[in-house]
SEKOLVO-766523 format. One record per residue (C-alpha): x negated, y negated, z. Coordinates in pm, whole numbers, always signed. Layout:
residues N
       X       Y       Z
       X       Y       Z
...
//
This chain:
residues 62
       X       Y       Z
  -21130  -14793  +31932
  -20733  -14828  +31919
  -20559  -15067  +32099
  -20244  -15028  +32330
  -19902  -15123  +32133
  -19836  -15504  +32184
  -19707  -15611  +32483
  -19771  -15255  +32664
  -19834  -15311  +33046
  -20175  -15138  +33103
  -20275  -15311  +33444
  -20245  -15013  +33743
  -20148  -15111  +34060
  -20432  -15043  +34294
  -20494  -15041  +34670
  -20795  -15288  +34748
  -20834  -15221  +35124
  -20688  -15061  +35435
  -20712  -15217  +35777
  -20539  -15140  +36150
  -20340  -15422  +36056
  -20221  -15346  +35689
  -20296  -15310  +35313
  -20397  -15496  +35022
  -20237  -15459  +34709
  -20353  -15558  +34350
  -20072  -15543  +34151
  -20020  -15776  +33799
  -20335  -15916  +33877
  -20179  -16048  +34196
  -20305  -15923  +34537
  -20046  -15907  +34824
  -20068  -15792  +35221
  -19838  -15538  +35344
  -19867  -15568  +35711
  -19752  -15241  +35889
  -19538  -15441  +36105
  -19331  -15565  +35848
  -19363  -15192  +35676
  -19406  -14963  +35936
  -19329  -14639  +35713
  -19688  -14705  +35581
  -19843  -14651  +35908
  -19845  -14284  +35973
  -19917  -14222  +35546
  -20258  -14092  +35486
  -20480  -14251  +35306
  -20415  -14023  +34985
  -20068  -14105  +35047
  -20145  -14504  +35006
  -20394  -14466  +34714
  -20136  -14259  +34556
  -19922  -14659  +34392
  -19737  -14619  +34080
  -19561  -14874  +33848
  -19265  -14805  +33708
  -19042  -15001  +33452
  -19260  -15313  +33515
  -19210  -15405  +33857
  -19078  -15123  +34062
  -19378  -14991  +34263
  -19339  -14560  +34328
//
């Protein structure tokens, strides 16, 4: 088995649950609510659409 180069981000974000109300987000082993109130472009995304979280350059979420 070969390991990752040192100091090479391999945690993904990843969507944890949907609700009426929101999201959760895991994300740097953090998790974090987006309400759709507060993000309302979220609301009409489908779920593929949501699943679909990228991280790019170590904190820009795509």
């Amino acid at each position: 088995m070969k390991s990752e180069i040192p100091g090479t981000n391999i945690s993904i974000p990843e969507v944890l649950n949907v609700s009426t109300h929101g999201f959760w987000l895991m994300v740097a082993d953090r998790e974090h609510f987006l309400a759709f109130a507060d993000f309302p472009w979220f609301r009409a995304a489908t779920l593929q659409q949501l699943f679909n979280v990228e991280l790019h350059h170590g904190d820009h979420l795509y």
